[in-house]
C-alpha positions as CSV (number, residue, x, y, z in Angstrom):
1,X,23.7,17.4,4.3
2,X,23.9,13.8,5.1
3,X,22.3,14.2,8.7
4,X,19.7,16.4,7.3
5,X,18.7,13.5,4.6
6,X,18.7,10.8,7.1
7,X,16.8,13.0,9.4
8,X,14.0,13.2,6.6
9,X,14.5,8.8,5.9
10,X,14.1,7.8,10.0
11,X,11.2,9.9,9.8
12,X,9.6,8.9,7.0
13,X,10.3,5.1,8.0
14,X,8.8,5.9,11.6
15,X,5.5,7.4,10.1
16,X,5.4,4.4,7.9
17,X,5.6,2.2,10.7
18,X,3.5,3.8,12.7
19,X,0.7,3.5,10.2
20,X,1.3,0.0,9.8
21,X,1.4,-0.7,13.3
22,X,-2.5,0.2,13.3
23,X,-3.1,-2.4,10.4
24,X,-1.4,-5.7,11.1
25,X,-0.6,-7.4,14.7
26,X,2.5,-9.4,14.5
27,X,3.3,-12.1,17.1
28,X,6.0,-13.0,16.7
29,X,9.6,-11.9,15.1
30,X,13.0,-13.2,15.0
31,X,16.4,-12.0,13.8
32,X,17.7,-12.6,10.6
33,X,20.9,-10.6,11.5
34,X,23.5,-11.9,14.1
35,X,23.5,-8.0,15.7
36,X,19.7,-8.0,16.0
37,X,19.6,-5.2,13.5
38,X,17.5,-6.8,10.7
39,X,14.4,-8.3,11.7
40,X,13.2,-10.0,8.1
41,X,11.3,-13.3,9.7
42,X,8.1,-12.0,10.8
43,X,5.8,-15.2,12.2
44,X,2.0,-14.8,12.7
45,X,1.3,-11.2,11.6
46,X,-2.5,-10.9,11.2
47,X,-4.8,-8.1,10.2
48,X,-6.4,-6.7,12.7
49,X,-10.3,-4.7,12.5
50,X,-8.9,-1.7,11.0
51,X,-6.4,-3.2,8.3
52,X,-9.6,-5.4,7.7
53,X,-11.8,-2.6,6.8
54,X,-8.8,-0.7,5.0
55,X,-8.4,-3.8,2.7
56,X,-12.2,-4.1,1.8
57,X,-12.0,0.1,1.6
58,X,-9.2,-0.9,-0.8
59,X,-11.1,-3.9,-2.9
60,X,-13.8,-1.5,-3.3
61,X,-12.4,1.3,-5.1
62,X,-10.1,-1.3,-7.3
63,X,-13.3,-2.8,-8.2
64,X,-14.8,0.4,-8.9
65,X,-11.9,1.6,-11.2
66,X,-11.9,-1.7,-13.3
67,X,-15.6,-1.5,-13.9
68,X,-14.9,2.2,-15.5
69,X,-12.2,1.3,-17.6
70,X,-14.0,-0.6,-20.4
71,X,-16.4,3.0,-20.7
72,X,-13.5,5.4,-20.2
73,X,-11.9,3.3,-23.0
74,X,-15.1,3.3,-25.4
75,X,-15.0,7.0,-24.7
76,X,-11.6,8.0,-26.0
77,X,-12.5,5.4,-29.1
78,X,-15.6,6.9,-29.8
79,X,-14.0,10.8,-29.3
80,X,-10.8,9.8,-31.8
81,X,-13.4,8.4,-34.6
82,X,-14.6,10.8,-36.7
83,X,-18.5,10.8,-38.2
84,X,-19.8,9.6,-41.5
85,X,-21.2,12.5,-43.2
C-alpha cells in the first residue's frame, strides 16, 4: 500500500510543479541540505507573462467576490427579518 500512496504523492508533487514551472522563472537556487536533497533558498524567482496575467486573473475575481459580499450579506438579513404587518 505504501508504494501505491507514494505513487499518488510524487505525482501529485510533479503536476504541481509542473504548473508552477509555467508561472515563476527562478534563477538561481542553492541547497539548504548537505545531500542536495532540499532545495529551500530560492534567489531571484520572478513572475513571468503568464503568472503575471494569472495573478491579475486572480485580483480580479477576489475583487469581484468582496464587492458582493456586503449584498449577499444584506440579502440573508433582509430574508431572516420578518415584515411589519
Amino acid at each position: 500500500m505504501t508504494p501505491f500512496i507514494s505513487t499518488i504523492i510524487a505525482r501529485v508533487l510533479a503536476i504541481t510543479d509542473y504548473f508552477l514551472a509555467q508561472w515563476v522563472d527562478v534563477a538561481a537556487v542553492s541547497n539548504a541540505s548537505p545531500n542536495g536533497c532540499w532545495e529551500f533558498d530560492v534567489q531571484n524567482a520572478t513572475l513571468n507573462a503568464c503568472g503575471q496575467e494569472f495573478i491579475a486573473n486572480l485580483t480580479d475575481v477576489v475583487e469581484g467576490v468582496i464587492a458582493l459580499v456586503p449584498s449577499l450579506l444584506g440579502g440573508l438579513f433582509a430574508f431572516g427579518t420578518p415584515e411589519a404587518v
